[in-house]
C-alpha positions as CSV (number, residue, x, y, z in Angstrom):
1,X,-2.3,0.2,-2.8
2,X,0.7,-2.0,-2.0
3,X,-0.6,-4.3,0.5
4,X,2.5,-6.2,1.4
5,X,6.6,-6.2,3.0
6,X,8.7,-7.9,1.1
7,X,12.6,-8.5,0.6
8,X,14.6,-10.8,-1.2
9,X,17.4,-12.8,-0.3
10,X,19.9,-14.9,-2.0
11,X,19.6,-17.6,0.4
12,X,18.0,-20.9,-0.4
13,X,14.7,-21.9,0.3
14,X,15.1,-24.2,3.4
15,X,18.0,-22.2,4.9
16,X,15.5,-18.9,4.2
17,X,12.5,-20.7,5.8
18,X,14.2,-21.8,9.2
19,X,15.6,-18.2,9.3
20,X,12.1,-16.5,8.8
21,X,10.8,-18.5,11.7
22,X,13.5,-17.4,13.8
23,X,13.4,-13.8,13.3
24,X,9.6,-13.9,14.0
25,X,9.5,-15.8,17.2
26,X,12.2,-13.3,17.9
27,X,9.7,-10.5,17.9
28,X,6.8,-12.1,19.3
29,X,5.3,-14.3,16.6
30,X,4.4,-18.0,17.1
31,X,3.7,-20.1,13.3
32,X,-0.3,-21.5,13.7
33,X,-0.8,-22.6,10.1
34,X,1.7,-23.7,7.7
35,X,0.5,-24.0,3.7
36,X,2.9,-25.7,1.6
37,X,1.3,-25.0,-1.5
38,X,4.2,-26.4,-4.1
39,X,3.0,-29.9,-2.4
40,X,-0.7,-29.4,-2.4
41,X,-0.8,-27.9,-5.8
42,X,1.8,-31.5,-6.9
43,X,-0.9,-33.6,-4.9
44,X,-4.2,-32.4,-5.8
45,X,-3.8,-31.1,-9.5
46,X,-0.2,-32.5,-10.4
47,X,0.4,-28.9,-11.1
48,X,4.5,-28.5,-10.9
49,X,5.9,-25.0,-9.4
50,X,8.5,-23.5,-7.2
51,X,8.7,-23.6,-3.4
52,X,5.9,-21.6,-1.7
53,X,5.0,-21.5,1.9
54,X,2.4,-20.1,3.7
55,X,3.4,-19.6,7.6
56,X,0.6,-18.1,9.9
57,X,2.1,-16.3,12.2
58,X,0.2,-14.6,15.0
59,X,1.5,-12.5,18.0
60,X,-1.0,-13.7,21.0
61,X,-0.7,-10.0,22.7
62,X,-1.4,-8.3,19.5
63,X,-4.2,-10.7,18.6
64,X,-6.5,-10.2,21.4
65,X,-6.0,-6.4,21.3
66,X,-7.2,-6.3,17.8
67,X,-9.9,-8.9,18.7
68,X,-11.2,-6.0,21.7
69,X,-11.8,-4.0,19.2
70,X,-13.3,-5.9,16.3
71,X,-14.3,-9.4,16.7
72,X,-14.8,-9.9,12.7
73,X,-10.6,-9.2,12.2
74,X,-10.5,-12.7,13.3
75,X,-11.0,-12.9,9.5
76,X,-7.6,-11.0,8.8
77,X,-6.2,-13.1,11.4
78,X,-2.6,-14.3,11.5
79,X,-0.6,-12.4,9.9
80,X,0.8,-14.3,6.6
81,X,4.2,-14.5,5.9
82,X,4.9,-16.2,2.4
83,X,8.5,-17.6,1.6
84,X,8.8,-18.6,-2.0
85,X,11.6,-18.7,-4.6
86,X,11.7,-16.2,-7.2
87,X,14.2,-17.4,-9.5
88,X,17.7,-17.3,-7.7
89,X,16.5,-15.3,-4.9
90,X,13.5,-15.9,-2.0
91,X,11.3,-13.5,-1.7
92,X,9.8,-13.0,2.3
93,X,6.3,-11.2,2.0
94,X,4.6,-10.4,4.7
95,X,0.5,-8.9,4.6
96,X,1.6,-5.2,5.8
97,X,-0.7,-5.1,8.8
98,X,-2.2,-1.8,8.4
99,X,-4.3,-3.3,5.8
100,X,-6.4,-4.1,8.5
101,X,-6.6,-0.4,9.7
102,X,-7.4,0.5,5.9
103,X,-9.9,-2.4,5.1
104,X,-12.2,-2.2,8.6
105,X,-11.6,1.9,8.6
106,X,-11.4,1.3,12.6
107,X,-8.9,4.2,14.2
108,X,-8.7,1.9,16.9
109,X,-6.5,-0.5,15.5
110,X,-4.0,1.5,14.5
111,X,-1.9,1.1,17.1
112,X,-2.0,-2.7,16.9
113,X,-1.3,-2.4,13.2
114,X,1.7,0.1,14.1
115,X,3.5,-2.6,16.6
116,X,2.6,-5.4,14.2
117,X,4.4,-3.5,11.6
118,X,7.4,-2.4,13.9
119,X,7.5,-6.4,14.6
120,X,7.2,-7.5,11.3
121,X,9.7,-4.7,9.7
122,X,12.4,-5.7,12.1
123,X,12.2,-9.4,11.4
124,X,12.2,-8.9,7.7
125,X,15.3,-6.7,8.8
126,X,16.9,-9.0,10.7
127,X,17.2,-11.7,7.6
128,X,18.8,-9.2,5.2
């Protein structure tokens, strides 16, 4: 089961990351984490790769209604958005939120799951 949204652009990495932060504040989404892991991986095993970034991204409203209906989805909670190159392109991924629908079987968060989505579609949309 695919679990994520992804496009790729022929942008560059920094350009690509700045742009992805945009488009998701756009619809809603403040960044709560950020994971470079090209650095971390460099720092604590000297292990060399491409640019990858974790961002955290979490839409308050969306949040709590998810957290009304299952406290535990804290644990799916914020959405991740990778940015990473791929070659000449950058890949965008975001976690396709109805994974949380499909991994706690809760019909009540489908709705959250479907604006999340409609959210996260449009900024991955608004990039290409």
């Amino acid at each position: 089961m695919p679990y994520d949204r992804t496009i790729r652009l022929g942008t560059d990495f920094d350009t690509t990351v700045t742009a992805v932060r945009n488009a998701l504040a756009d619809q809603g989404f403040g960044i709560l984490t950020e994971i470079d892991v090209k650095a971390t991986l460099k720092a604590k095993l000297g292990h060399d790769m491409e640019d990858y970034l974790i961002l955290g991204a979490c839409n308050p409203p969306l949040a709590h209604q998810a957290l009304e209906v299952d406290r535990s989805i804290g644990l799916l909670l914020p959405c991740n958005v990778v940015v990473r190159r791929a070659g000449d392109t950058t890949l965008v991924q975001g976690l396709d939120p109805g994974t949380m629908v499909t991994l706690t079987a809760r019909p009540a968060l489908e709705p959250v799951a479907a604006d999340a989505t409609t959210r996260l579609d449009a900024a991955l949309q608004s990039l290409a």
